[in-house]
C-alpha positions, 0 to 999 in steps of 0.5 A: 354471506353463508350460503344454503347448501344445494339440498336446501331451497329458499323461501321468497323471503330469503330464509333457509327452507327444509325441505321435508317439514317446511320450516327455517333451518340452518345447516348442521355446521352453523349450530356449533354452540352461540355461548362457546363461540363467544367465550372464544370471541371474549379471549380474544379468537378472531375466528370465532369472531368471523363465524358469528358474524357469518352466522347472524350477519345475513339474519339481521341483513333481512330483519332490517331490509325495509326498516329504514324510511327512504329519507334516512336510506339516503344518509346510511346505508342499511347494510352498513349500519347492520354491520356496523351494529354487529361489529359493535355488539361484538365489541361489547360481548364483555358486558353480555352474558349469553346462556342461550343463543336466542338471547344473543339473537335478541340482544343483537336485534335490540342493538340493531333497533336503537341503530335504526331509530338513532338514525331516523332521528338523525335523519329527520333533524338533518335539512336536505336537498330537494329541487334547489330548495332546502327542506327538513325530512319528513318522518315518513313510515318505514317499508316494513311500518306501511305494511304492519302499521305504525300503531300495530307496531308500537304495541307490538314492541310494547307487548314483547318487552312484558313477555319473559325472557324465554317467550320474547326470545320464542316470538323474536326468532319465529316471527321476525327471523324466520326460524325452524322449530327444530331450530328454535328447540336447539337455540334455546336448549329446548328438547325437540321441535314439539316443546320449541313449538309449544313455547311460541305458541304459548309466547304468542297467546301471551303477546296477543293479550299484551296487545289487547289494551293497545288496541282498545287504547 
């Protein structure tokens, strides 16, 4: 796992914290071009195989902590089933053409979200143990449901796929990864972290909208 260098602080979330601005930020090595590296990882180069994985490895490692109900944690493990999806998204990067690194990261989250559910799915057709007597698992919500909602987050994910391409890359990598508006303006080829700034706060007011209906609903 790539570590922050001393001059970086973490926040309790785990994400990297700048110190002058307050916000998620990468060190200045990791921001070699996402397109690039995975040209190289399309002919073939291991290495660059090996920094994105070291590059997105621990951003989906937090993105999933909590996702999984407790049932489905018992039959695989979290960390296991994001590495596995990483592996296999980057065994896949021929059918995957990544202009920006945001659409990487969002590809990449989607990947990892249809691990999960085929998971839960598995795990609540599977019968377990419990004080000698059999019994089916119950489809209990997530960590991360019991505190958003399990209906919030259903219209949440309804919305965000009615966003254009540019806006659901915007909200995927402010609201669930954490990311530096410096970041997010360098991840999507944006001029500077006021223009990354006005994207997400305009992708927001546009998801806000998308979720009206669902919440009248």
């Amino acid at each position: 796992m790539v570590r922050a260098p001393p001059s970086r602080r973490r926040n309790p979330g785990g994400v990297p914290t700048n110190d002058a601005h307050g916000e998620g930020e990468f060190p200045p090595a990791d921001l070699e071009s996402t397109a690039l590296l995975l040209e190289r990882v399309r002919d073939g180069d291991g290495r660059a195989r090996e920094r994105l994985v070291a590059r997105f490895l621990p951003l989906l490692r937090r993105w999933a902590s909590g996702r999984l109900p407790a049932h489905a944690r018992s039959l695989a493990d979290t960390d296991d089933l994001v590495q596995v999806s990483l592996l296999r998204a980057l065994d896949r990067v021929d059918h995957f053409e990544a202009r920006r690194e945001g659409a990487f990261l969002a590809y990449l989250r989607q990947v990892l979200l249809n691990s999960l559910r085929d998971e839960i799915r598995r795990a609540a057709r599977r019968p377990s143990e419990s004080m000698g007597e059999r019994e089916f698992a119950s489809p209990e919500p997530s960590a991360f449901e019991q505190v958003v909602g399990r209906d919030t987050m259903e219209s949440y994910e309804a919305a965000l796929e009615r966003l254009t391409a540019a806006q659901r890359e915007a909200v995927i990598m402010r609201l669930e990864f954490g990311y530096g508006y410096a970041r997010i303006a360098e991840a999507m080829g944006r001029t500077n972290a006021n223009a990354a700034r006005m994207l997400v706060a305009r992708a927001l007011v546009q998801l806000a909208e998308e979720m009206e209906p669902h919440r009248e609903g």
